[in-house]
N, C-alpha and C positions, 0 to 999 in steps of 0.2 A: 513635426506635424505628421510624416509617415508614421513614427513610431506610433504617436496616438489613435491614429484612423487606424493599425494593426489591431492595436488591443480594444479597440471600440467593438470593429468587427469579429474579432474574435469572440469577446464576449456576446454578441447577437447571437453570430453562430453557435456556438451552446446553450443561449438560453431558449433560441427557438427549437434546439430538440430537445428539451429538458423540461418548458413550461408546464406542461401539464406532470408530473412527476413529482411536483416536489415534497419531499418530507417536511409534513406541519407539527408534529404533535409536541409536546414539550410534557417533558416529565417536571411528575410532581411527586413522586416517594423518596425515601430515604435511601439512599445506597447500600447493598448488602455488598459489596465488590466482589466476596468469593475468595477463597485463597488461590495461593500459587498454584498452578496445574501439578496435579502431585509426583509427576516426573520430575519438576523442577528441582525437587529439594535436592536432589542430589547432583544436579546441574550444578556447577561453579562457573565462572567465565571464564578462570584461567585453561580450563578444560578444554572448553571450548573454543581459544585460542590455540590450545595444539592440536587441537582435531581437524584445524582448519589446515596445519600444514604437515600432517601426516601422507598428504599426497606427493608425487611428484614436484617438486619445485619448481616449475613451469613458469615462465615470464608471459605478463599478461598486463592489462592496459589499467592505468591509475589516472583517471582523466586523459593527458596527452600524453605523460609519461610511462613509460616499459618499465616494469617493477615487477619481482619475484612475486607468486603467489604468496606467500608469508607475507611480505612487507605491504601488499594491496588489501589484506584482511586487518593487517593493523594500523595502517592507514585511515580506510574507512572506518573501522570502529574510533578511529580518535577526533574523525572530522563531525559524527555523529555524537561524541562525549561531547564536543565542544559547541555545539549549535543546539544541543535537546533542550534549554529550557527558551530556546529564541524560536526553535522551529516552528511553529507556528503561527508567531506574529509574522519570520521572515515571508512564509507562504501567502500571507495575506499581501504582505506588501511587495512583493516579488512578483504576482500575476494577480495585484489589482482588487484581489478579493476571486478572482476567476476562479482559483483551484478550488472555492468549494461546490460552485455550479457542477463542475467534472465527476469530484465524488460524490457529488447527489442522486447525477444522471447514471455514474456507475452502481450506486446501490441502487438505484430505481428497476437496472437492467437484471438485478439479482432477483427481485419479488415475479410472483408470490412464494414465501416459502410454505415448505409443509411442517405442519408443527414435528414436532422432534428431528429436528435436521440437526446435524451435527457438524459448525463451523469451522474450520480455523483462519485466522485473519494474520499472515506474514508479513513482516517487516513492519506490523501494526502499533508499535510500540506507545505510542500517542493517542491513539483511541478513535483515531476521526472515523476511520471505516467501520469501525466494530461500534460505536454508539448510534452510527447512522443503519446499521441494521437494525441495533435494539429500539429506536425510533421506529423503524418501518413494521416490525413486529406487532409494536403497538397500534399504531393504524389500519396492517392487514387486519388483526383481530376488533379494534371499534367498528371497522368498514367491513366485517364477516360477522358481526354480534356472537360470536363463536362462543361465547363465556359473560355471566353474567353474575356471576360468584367471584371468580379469581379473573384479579384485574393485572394478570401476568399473561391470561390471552394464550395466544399461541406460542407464546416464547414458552411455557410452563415446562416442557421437555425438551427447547431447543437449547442447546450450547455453545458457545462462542469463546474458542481460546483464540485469545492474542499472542503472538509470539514474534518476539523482537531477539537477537543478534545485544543488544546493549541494554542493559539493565538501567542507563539512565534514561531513555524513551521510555520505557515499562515504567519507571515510578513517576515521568508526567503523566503518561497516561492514567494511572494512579490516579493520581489529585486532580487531574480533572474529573472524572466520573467520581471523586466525593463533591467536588466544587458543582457540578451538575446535576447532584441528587440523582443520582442512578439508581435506577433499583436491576438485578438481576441474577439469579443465584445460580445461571447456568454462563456467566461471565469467571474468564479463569484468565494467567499470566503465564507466562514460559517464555524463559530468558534461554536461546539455544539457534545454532545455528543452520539455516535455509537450507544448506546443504547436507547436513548430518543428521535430520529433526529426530530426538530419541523418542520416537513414538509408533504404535505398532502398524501394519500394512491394514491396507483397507478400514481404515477408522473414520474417515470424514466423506461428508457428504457432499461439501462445496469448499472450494480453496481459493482466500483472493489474498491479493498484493498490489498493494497501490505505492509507484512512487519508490518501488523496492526491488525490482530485481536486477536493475543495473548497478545495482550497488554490491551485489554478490562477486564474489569472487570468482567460481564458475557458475557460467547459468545455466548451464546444460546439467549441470547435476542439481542445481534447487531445483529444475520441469522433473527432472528423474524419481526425486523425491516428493512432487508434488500429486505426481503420479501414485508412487508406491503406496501413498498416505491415503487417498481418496479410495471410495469402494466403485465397484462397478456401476457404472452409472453417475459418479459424481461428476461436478463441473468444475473447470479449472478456470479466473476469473482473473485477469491482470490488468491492472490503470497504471500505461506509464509513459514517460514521456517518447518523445517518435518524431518524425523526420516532416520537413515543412518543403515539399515540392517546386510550387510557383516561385521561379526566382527574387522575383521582387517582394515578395514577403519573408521568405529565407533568408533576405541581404537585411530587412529589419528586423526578422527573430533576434539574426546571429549579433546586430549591432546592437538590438538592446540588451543581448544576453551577457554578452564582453563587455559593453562599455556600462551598463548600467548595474547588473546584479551585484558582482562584488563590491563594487565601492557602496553600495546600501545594506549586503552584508558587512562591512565593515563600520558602517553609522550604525546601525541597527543592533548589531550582533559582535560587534566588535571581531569580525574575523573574515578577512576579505579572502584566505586561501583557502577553508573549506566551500565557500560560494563561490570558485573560481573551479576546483573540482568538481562539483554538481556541476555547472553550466558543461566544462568540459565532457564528465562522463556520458551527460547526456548523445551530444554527437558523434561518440563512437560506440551509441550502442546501436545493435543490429538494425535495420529499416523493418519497417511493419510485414512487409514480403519475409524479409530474411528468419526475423523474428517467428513467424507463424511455421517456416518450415521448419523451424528447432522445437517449435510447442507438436507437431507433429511427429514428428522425430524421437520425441519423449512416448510416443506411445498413443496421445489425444488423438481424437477425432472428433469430425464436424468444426473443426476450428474454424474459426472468422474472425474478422476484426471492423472496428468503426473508427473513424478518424474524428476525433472534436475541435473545434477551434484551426481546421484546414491543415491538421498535423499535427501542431503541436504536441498535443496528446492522442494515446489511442487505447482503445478499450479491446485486448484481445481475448479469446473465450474460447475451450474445446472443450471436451466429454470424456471419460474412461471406459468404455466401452468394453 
């Protein structure tokens, strides 16, 4: 009965800062997808597997387990092989239907853009964040009447590359924006890793990651890089999961987290150890204090952060200044 009055009020709590926010519009054109981002072609992923451990071999946290940097890159990328065509039912069924309220209210916090902004959306591989922009696009520009000929609005010179770590995220995300009728010829792909992004400095204009940087290897080098990438003036935009204070709500996070996710990972998805890694990863990654002085630390400023759903999630945000 706790667990259920958690998730009840949880979901209240976002959707009373989210109601007026929500993305309506529903596409009705045909999908152009766009090819691979043309760094890509010469991306491979076994490349990018040794590029992940061309560094020091440093032992670092794999959920609860201490594992070599090498073995925590191949790790994640095989817990990620193994979940991409479930991930997004597990998400539904995991927090309720909750997680999409969160990425609603986090794209909500990204508008309004200006037309030719230049995106990239990390750890994106699935598309949830990068089609809920090209949604909001589309409504900035009906709710600006900006265009009255080209019904691509303000997105006409905006860009949005997706870039996932795992090439099998990248091809659901694929098929869904054809299964979605997507239309948008400034949507691209890049299979390549958070750490190493082979793309030149000062190129983008906003940088998000939802759901993705605890899963990096080191995080202190994807903010580094998140940095390098963006131009002066860009925004650094991260939705990820965070730290649940009030003890009596922490003592139901943690027991629905352990006692319920993996074994519906393992109904659902047939794999109850990568949903025992998520749950786990999540509690050692940095608290929202911690976390904000490493997004600092990277070089941002004006960082902040907002708590949704009383921790669970948090929406942190700085500048390039």
């Amino acid at each position: 009965m706790l667990l259920m009055r958690f998730v009840k009020y949880s979901l209240t709590d976002s959707f009373t800062s989210f109601q007026n926010g929500k993305l309506q519009t529903a596409f009705v054109k045909k999908l152009h997808a766009g090819p691979y981002y043309k760094v890509s072609k010469d991306i491979k992923l076994d490349n990018l597997k040794s590029s992940t451990i061309s560094h020091k071999d440093e032992t670092v946290h794999f959920g609860f387990q201490t594992v070599s940097a090498t073995e925590k890159a191949q790790k994640v990328h095989q817990v990620f092989e193994n979940v991409a065509s479930k991930y997004d039912l597990m998400n539904d069924v995991m927090s309720v239907g909750i997680h999409r309220i969160w990425k609603d209210y986090f794209v909500k916090k990204i508008f309004p853009l200006h037309p030719g902004t230049n995106i990239i959306d990390v750890a994106g591989g699935t598309g949830d964040i990068a089609f809920r922009m090209l949604e909001g696009l589309d409504r900035q520009n009906k709710n600006s009447n900006s265009s009255t000929d080209d019904d691509s609005g303000s997105r006409k010179n905006t860009t949005i590359l997706i870039s996932d770590i795992n090439q099998a995220m990248l091809d659901v995300g694929k098929k869904r924006a054809l299964t979605m009728n997507l239309q948008s010829d400034g949507l691209s792909w890049l299979c390549a890793n958070a750490q190493e992004l082979p793309l030149p400095e000062n190129s983008f204009d906003l940088y998000t990651i939802a759901f993705g940087i605890r899963n990096v290897t080191d995080v202190s080098k994807a903010l580094d890089e998140a940095y390098r990438i963006l131009r002066p003036g860009g925004r650094f935009m991260c939705l990820e999961f965070s730290h649940v204070k009030n003890p009596l709500l922490k003592w139901a996070y943690d027991t629905y987290s352990f006692q319920v996710i993996p074994p519906l990972g393992e109904v659902v998805a047939g794999d109850w150890k990568s949903y025992q890694y998520l749950v786990e990863s999540i509690r050692k990654f940095p608290t929202q204090d911690e976390f904000k002085n490493m997004i600092e630390e990277a070089g941002f400023r004006s960082v902040r952060y907002e708590n949704l759903s009383f921790g669970v999630v948090s929406i942190h945000s700085g500048y390039k200044i």
